[in-house]
Each structure stands twice: as structure tokens, then as C-alpha cells.
Backbone of each chain as nested JSON, in Angstrom:
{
  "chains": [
    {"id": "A", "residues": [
      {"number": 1, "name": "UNK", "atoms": {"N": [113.817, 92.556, 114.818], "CA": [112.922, 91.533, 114.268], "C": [112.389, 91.929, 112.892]}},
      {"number": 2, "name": "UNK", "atoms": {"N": [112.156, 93.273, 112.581], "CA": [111.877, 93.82, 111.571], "C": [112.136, 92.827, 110.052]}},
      {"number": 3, "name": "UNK", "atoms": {"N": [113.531, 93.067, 109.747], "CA": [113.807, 92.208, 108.983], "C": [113.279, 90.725, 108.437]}},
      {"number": 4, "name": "UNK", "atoms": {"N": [113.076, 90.479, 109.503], "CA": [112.628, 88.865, 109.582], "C": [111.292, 88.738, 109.851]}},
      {"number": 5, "name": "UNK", "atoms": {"N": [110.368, 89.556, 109.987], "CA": [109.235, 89.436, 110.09], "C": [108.234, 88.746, 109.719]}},
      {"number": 6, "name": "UNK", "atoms": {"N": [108.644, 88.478, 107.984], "CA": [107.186, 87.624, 107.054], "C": [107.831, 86.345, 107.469]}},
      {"number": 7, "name": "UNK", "atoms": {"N": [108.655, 86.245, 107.661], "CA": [109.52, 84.932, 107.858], "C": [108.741, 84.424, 109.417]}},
      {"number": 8, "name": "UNK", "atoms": {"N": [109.263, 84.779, 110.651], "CA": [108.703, 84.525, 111.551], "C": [107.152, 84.918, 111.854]}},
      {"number": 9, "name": "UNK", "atoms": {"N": [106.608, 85.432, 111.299], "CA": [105.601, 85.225, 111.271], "C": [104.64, 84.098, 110.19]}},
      {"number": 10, "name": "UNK", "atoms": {"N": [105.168, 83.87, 109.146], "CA": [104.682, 82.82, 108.591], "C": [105.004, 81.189, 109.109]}},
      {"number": 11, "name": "UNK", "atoms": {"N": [106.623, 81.638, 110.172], "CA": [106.285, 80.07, 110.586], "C": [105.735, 79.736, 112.333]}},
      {"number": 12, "name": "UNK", "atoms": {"N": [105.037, 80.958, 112.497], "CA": [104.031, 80.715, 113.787], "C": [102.859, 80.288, 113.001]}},
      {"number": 13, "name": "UNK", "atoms": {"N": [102.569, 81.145, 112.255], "CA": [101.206, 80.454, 111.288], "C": [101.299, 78.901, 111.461]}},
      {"number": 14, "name": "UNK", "atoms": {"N": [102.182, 78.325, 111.048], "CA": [102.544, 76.917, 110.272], "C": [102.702, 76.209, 111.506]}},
      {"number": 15, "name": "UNK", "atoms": {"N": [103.06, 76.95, 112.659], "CA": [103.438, 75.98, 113.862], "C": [102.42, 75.907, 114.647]}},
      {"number": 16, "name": "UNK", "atoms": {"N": [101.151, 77.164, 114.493], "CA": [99.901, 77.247, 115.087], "C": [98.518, 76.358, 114.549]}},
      {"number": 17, "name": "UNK", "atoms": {"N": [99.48, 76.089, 112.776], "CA": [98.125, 74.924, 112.205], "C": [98.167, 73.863, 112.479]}},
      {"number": 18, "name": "UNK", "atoms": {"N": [99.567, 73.405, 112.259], "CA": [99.752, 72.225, 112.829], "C": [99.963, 71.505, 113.96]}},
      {"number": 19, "name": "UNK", "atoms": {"N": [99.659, 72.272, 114.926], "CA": [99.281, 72.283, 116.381], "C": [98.02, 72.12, 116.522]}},
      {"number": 20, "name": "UNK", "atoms": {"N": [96.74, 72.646, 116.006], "CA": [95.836, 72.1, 115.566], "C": [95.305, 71.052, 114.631]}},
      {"number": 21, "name": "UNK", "atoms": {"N": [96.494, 70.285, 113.958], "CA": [96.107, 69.012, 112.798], "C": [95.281, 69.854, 112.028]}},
      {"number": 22, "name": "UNK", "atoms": {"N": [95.525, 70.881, 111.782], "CA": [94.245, 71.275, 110.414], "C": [95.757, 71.248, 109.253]}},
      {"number": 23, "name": "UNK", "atoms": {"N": [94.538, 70.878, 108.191], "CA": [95.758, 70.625, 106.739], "C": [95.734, 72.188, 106.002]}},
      {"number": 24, "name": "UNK", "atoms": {"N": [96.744, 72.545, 105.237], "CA": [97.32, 73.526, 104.779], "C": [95.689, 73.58, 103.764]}},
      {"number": 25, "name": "UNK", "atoms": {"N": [95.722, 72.944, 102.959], "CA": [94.21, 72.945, 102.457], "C": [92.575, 73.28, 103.037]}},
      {"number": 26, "name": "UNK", "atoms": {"N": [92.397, 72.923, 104.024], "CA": [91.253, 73.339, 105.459], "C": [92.167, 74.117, 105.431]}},
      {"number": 27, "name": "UNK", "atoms": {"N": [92.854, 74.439, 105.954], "CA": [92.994, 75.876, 107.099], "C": [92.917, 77.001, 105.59]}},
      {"number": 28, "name": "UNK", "atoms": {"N": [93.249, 76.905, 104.513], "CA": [92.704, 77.931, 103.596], "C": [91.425, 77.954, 102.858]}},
      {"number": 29, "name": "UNK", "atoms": {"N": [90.742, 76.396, 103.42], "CA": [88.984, 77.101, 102.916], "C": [88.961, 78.075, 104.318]}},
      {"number": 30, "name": "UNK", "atoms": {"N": [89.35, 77.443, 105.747], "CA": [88.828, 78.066, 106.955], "C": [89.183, 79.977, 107.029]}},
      {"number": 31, "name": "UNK", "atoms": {"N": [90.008, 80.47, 105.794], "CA": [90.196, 81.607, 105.728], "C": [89.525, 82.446, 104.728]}},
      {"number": 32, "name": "UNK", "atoms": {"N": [89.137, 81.169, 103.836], "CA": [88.603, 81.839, 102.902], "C": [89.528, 82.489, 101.937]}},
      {"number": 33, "name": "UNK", "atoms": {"N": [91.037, 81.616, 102.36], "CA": [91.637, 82.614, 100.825], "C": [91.999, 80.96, 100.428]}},
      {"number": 34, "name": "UNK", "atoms": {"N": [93.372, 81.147, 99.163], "CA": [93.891, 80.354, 98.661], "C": [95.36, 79.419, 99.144]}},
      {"number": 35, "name": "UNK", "atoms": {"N": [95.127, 78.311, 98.795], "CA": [96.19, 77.363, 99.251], "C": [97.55, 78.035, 99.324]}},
      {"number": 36, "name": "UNK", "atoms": {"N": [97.655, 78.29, 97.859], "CA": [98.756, 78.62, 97.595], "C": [99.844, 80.016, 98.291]}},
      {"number": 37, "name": "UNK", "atoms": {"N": [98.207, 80.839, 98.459], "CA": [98.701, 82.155, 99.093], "C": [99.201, 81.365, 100.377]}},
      {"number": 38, "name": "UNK", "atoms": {"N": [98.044, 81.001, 101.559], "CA": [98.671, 80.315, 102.889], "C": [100.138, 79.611, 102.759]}},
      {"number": 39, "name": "UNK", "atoms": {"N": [100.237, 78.91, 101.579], "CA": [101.748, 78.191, 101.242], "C": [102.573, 79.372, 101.318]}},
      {"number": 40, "name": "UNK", "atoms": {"N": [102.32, 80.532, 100.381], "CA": [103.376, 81.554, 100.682], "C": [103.434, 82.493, 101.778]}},
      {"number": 41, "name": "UNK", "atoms": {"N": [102.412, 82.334, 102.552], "CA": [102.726, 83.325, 103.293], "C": [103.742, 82.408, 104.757]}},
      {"number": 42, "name": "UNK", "atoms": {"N": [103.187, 81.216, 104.876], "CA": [103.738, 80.556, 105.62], "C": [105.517, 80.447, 105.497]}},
      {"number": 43, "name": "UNK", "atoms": {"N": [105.855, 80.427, 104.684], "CA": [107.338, 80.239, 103.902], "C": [107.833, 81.812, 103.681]}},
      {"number": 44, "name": "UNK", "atoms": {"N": [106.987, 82.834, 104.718], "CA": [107.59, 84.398, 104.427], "C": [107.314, 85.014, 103.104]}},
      {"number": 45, "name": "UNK", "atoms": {"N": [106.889, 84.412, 101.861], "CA": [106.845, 85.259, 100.597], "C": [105.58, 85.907, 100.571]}},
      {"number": 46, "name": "UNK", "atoms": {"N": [105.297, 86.39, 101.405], "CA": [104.006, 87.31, 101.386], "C": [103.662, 88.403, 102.288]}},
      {"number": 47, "name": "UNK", "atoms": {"N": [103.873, 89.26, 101.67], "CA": [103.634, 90.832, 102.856], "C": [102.148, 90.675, 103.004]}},
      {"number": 48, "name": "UNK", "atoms": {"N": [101.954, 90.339, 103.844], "CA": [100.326, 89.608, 104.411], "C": [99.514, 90.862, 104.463]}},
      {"number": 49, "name": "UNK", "atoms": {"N": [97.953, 91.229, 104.253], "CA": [97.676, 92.48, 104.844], "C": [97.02, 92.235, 106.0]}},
      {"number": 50, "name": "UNK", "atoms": {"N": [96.365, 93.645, 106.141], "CA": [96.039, 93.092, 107.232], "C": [94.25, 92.739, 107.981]}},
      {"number": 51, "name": "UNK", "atoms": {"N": [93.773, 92.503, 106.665], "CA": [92.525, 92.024, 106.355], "C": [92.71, 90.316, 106.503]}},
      {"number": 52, "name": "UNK", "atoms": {"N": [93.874, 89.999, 105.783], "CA": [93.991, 88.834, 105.976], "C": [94.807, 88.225, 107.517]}},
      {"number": 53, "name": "UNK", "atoms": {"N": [95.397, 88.678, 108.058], "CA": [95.887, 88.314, 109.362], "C": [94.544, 88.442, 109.954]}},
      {"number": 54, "name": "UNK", "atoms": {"N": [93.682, 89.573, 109.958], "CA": [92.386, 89.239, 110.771], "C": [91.696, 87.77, 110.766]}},
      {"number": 55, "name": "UNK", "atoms": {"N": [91.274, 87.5, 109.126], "CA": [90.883, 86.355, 108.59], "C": [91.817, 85.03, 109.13]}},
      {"number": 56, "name": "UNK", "atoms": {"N": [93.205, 84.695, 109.435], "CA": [93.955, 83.937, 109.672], "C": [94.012, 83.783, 111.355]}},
      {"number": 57, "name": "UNK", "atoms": {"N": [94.115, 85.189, 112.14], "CA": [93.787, 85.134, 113.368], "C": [92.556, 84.237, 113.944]}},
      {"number": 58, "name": "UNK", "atoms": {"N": [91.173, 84.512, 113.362], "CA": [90.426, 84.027, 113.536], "C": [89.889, 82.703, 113.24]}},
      {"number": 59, "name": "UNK", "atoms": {"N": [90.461, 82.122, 112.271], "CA": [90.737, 80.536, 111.826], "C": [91.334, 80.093, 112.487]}},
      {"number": 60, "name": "UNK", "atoms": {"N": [92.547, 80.555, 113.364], "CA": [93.503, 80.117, 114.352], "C": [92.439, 80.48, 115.727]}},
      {"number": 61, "name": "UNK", "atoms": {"N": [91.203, 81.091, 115.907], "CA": [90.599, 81.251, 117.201], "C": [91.255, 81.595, 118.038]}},
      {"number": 62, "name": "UNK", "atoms": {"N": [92.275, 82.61, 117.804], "CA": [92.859, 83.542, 118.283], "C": [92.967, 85.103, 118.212]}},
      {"number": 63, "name": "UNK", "atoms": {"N": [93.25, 86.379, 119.304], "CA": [92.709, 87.538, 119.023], "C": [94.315, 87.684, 117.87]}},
      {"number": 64, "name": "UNK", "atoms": {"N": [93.931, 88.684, 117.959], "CA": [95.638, 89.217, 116.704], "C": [97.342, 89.478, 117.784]}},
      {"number": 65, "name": "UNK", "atoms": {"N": [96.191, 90.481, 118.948], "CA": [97.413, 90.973, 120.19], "C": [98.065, 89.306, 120.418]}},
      {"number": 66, "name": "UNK", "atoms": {"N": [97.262, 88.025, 120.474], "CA": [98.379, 87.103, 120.996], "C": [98.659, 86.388, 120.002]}},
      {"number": 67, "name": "UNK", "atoms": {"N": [98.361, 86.871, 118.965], "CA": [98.943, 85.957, 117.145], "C": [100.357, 86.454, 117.146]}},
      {"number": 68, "name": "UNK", "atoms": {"N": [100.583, 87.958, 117.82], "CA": [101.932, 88.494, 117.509], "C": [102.494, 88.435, 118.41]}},
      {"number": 69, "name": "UNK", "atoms": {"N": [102.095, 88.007, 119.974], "CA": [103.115, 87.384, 121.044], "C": [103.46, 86.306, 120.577]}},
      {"number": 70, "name": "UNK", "atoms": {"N": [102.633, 85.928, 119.803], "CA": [103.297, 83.851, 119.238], "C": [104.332, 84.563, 118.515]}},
      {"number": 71, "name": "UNK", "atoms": {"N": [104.381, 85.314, 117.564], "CA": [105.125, 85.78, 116.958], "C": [106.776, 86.296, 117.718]}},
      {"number": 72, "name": "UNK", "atoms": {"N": [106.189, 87.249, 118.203], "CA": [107.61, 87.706, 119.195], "C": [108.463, 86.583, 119.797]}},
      {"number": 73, "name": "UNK", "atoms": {"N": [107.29, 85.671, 120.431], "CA": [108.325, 84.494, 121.05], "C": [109.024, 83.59, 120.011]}},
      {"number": 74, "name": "UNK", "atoms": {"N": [108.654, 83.702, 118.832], "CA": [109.53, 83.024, 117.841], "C": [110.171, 83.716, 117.074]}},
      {"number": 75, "name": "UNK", "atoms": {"N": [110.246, 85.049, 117.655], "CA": [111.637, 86.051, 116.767], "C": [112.988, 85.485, 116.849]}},
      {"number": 76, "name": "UNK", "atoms": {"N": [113.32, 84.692, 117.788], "CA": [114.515, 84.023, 118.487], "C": [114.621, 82.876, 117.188]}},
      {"number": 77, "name": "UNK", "atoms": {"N": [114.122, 82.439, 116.684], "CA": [114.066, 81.248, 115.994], "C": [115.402, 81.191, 115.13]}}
    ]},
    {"id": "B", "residues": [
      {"number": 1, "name": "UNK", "atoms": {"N": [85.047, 91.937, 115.635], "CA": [85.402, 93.13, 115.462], "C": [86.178, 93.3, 114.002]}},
      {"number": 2, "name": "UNK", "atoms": {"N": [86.097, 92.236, 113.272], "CA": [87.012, 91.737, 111.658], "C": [86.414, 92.922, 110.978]}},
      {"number": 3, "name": "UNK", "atoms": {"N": [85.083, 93.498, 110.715], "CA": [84.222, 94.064, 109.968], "C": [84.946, 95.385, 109.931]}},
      {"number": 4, "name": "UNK", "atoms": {"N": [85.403, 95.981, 110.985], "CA": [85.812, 96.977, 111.418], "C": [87.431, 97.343, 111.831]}},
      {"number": 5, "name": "UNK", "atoms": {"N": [88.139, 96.142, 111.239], "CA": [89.276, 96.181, 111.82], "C": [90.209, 97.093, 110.983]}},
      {"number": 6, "name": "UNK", "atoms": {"N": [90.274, 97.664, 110.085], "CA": [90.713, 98.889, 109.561], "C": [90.936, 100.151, 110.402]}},
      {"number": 7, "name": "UNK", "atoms": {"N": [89.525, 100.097, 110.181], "CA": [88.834, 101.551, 110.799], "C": [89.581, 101.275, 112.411]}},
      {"number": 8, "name": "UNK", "atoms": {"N": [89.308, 100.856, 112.96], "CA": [90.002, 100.575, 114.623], "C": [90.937, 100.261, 114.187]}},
      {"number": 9, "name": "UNK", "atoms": {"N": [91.855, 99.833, 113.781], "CA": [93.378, 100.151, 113.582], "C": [93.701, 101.382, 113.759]}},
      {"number": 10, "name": "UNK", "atoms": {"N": [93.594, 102.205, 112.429], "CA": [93.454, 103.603, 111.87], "C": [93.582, 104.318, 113.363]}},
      {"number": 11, "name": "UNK", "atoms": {"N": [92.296, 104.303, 113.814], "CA": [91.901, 104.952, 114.635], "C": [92.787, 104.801, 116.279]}},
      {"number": 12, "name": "UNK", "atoms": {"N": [93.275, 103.851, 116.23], "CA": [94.572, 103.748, 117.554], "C": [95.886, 103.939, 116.978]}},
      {"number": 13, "name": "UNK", "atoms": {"N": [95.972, 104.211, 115.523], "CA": [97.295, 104.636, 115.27], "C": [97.55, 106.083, 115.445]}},
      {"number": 14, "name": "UNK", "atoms": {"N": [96.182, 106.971, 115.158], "CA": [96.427, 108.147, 115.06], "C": [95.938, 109.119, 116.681]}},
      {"number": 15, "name": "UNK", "atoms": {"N": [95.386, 107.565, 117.83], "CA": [95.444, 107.878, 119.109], "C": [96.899, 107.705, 119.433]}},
      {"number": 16, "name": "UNK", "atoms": {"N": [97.594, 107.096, 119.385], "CA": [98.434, 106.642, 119.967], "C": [99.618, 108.077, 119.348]}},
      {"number": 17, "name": "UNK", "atoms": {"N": [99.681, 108.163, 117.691], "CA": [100.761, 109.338, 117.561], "C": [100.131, 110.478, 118.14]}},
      {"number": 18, "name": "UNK", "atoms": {"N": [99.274, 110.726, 118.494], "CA": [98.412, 112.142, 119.091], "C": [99.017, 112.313, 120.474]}},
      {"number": 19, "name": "UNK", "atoms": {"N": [99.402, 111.206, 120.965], "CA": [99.348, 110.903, 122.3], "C": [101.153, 111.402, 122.706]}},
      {"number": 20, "name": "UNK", "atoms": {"N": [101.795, 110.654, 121.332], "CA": [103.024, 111.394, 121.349], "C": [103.7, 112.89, 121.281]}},
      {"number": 21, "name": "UNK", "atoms": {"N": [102.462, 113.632, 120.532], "CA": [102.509, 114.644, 120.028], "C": [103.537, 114.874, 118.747]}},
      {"number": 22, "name": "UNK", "atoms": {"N": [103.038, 113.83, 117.683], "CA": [103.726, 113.683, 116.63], "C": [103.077, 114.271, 115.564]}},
      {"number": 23, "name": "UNK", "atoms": {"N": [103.526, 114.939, 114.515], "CA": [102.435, 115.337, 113.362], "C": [102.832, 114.441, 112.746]}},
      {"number": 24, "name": "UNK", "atoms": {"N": [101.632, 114.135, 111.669], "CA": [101.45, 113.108, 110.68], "C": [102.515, 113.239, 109.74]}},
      {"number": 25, "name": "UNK", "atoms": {"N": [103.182, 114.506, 109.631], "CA": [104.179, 114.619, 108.272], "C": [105.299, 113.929, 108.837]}},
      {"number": 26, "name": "UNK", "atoms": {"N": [105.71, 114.656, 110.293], "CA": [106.715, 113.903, 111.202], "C": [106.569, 112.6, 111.455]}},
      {"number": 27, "name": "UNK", "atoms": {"N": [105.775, 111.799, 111.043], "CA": [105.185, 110.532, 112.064], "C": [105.711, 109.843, 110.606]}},
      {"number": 28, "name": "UNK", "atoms": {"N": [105.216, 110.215, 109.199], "CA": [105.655, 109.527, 107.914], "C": [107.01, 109.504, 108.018]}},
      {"number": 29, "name": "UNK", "atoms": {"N": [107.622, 110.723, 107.93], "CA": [108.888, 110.098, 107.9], "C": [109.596, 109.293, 108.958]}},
      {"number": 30, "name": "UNK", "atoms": {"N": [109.23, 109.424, 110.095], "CA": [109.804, 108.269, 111.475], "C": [109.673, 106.572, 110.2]}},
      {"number": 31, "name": "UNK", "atoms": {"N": [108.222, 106.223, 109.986], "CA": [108.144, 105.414, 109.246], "C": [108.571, 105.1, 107.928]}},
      {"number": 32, "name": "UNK", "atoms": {"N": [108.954, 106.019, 107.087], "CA": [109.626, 105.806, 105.615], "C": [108.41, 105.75, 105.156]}},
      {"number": 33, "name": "UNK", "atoms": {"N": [107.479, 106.381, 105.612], "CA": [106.334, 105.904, 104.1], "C": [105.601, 107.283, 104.112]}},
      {"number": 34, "name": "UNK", "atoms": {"N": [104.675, 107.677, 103.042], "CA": [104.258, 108.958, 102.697], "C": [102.903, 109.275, 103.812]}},
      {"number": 35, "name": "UNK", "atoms": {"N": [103.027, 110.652, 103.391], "CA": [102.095, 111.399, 104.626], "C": [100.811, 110.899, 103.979]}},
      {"number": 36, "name": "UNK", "atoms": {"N": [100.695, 110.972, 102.858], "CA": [99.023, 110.371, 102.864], "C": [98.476, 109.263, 102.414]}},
      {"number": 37, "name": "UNK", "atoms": {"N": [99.475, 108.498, 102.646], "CA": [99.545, 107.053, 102.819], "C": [99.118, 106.343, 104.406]}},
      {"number": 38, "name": "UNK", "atoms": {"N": [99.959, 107.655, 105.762], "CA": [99.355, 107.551, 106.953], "C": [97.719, 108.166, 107.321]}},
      {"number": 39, "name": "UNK", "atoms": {"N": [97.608, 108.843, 106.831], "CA": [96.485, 110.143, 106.56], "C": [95.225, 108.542, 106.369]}},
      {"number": 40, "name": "UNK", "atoms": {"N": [95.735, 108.148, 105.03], "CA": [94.549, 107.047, 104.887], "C": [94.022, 106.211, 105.575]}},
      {"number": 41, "name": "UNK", "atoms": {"N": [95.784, 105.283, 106.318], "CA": [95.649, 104.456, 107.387], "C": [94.758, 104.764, 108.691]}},
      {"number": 42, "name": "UNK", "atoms": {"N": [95.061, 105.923, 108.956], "CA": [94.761, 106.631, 110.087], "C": [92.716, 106.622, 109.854]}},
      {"number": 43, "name": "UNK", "atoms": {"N": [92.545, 106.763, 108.67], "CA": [91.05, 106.694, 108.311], "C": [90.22, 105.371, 107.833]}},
      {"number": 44, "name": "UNK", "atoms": {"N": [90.962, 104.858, 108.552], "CA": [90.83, 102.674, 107.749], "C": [90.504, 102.532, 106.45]}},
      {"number": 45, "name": "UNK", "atoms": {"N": [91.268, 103.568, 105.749], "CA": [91.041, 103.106, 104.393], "C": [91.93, 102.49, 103.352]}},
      {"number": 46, "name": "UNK", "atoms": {"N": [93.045, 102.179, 104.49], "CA": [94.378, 101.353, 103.573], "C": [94.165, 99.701, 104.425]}},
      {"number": 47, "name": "UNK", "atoms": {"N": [94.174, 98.891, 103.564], "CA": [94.678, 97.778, 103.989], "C": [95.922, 96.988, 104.05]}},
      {"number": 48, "name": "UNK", "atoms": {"N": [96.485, 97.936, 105.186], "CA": [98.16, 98.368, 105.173], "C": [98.608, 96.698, 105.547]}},
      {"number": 49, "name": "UNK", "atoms": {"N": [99.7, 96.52, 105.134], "CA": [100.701, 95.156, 104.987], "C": [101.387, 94.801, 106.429]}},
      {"number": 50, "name": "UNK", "atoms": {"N": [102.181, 93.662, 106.713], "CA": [102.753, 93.398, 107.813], "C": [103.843, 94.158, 107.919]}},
      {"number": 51, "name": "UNK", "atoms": {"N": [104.544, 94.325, 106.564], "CA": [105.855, 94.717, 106.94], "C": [105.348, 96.335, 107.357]}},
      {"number": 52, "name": "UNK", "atoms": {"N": [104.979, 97.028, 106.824], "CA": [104.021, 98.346, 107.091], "C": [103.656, 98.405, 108.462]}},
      {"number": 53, "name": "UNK", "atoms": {"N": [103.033, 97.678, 108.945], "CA": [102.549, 97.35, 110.642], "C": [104.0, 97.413, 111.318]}},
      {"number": 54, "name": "UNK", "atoms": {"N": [104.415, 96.399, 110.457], "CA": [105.651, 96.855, 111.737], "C": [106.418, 98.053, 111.727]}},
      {"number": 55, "name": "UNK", "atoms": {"N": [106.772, 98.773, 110.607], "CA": [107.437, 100.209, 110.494], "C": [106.75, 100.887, 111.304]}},
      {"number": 56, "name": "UNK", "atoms": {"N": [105.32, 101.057, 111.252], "CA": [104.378, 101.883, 112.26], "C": [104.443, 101.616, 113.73]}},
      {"number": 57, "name": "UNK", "atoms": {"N": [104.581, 100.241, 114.004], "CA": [105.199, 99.966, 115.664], "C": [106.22, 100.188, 115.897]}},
      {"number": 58, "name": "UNK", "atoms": {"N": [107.319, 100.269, 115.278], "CA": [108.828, 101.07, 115.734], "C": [108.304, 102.046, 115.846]}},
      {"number": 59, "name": "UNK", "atoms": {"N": [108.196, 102.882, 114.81], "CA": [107.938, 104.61, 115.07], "C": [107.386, 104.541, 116.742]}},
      {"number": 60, "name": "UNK", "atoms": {"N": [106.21, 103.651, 116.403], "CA": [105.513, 104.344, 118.205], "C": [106.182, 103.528, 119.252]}},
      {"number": 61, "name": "UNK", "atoms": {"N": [107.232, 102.806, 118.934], "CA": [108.362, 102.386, 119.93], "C": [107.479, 101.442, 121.071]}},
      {"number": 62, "name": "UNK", "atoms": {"N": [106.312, 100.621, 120.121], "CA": [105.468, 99.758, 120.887], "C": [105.833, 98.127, 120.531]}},
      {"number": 63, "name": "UNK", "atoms": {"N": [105.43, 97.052, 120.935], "CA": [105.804, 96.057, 120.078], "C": [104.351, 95.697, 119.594]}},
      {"number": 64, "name": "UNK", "atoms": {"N": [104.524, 95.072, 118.352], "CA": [103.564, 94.477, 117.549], "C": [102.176, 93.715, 119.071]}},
      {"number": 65, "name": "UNK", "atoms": {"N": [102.41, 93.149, 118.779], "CA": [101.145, 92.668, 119.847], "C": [100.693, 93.742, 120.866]}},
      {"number": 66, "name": "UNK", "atoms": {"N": [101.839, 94.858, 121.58], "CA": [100.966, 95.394, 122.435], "C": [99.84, 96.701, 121.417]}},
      {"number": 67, "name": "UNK", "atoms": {"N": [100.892, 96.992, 120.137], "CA": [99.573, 97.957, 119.287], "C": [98.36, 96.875, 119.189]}},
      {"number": 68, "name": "UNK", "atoms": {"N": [98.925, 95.853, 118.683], "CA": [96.859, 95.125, 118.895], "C": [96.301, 94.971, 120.001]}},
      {"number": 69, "name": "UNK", "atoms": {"N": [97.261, 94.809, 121.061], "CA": [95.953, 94.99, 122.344], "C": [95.536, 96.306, 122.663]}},
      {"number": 70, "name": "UNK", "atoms": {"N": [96.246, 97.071, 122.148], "CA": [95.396, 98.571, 122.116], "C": [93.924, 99.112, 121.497]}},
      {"number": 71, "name": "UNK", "atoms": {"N": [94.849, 98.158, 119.722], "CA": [93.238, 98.283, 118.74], "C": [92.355, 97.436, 119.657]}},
      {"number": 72, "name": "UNK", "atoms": {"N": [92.735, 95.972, 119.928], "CA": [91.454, 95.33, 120.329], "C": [90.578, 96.26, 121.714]}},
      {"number": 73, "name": "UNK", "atoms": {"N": [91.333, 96.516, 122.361], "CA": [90.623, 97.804, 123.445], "C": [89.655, 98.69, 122.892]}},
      {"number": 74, "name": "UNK", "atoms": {"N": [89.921, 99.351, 121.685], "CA": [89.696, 100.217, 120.987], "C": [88.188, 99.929, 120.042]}},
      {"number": 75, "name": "UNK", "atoms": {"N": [88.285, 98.447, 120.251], "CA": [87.271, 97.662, 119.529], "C": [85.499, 98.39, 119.891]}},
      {"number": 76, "name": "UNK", "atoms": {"N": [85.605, 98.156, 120.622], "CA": [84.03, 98.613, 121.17], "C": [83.773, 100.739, 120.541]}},
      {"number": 77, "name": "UNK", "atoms": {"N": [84.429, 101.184, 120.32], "CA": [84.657, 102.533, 119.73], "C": [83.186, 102.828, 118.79]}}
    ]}
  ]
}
């Protein structure tokens, strides 16, 4: 999975916002970062840290341990 | 536990290689990245990246979500 990582993990992000109807815009005031970053990280171009997965976990009202089972289950993707 | 999520990272990475009986010099190279680059992590003072997270969960031959249900365990520390 390694390889593919920012990738599948940016499109659990994207499949976890919009599972909630929050817009790409809200869900990056709700993080407190920028549109554009959420745009890239969602689309894999962003080695995320991990200050911000905290920040993104928690906008998603989720702990991190099951941000990255969402993750794992969409390594298959 | 966001405030602190470094530091409790850090701090279950360098439980968990302890646990292996790995030294930190040995433990960098398992990961490809420098000894005091882990040294820092290990002291929550890097705000280490995804792809980084995951090099550090191979090494400890854990998967991504179960190292965070470790940190989150680790939370109350």
C-alpha cells in the first residue's frame, strides 16, 4: 500500500466529506487550513503531516486509528 | 488529545521499537530515514509526514491504524 498511500488516503478524505455533504470549502474552514491544500491533499499531492491529519481526523469526528482503517479498506481501490 | 499528539506519537514509537529490542540507529535504517530524524520523532518534536508514518509502520511490521490505536491508548500518558 505504501506506494499508494497519499493517493488512497486522500480519496477516503473525499469519500468521508462527501458522505457528510460538507463542501470542499467548509470542510477547510472546519480544519482550519486552506482550500487548496484540502484540494491537494485529496487528489494525493500532498505528504500530509501529521498535525494536519489530526486537524482533518477531527473535522471528520473521527479518532485517527479508524481514519486509517477507512484507509486500509480502500487500499483495494 | 490533538494538543499532544506529537509527543504521544513519539512516545509509542519509541515504546513500541523498545519493545522490539531495536536500537534507534538500527530502527533508522529499517526505515530509510536518519537516526536523528527518529531521535526527534521519538521526542514529538518532528511533525513527521504520511509517507514517513508509513515507513515507520512497516519497520514495526504494524498496520497504520493499529500504530494509532496504540498512540490513542497511549493518550492519557
Amino acid at each position: 500500500m505504501q506506494k499508494d498511500l497519499l493517493f488512497v488516503f486522500g480519496h477516503t478524505i473525499r469519500r468521508l466529506r462527501l458522505s457528510k455533504d460538507i463542501s470542499q470549502e467548509k470542510f477547510a474552514d472546519m480544519c482550519n487550513l486552506h482550500r487548496t491544500y484540502i484540494s491537494d491533499i485529496e487528489l494525493g499531492k500532498r505528504n500530509v503531516s501529521l498535525e494536519n491529519i489530526g486537524k482533518i481526523a477531527e473535522a471528520l469526528d473521527i479518532c485517527i486509528s479508524d481514519l486509517f482503517k477507512e484507509v486500509e479498506n480502500n487500499a483495494g481501490i
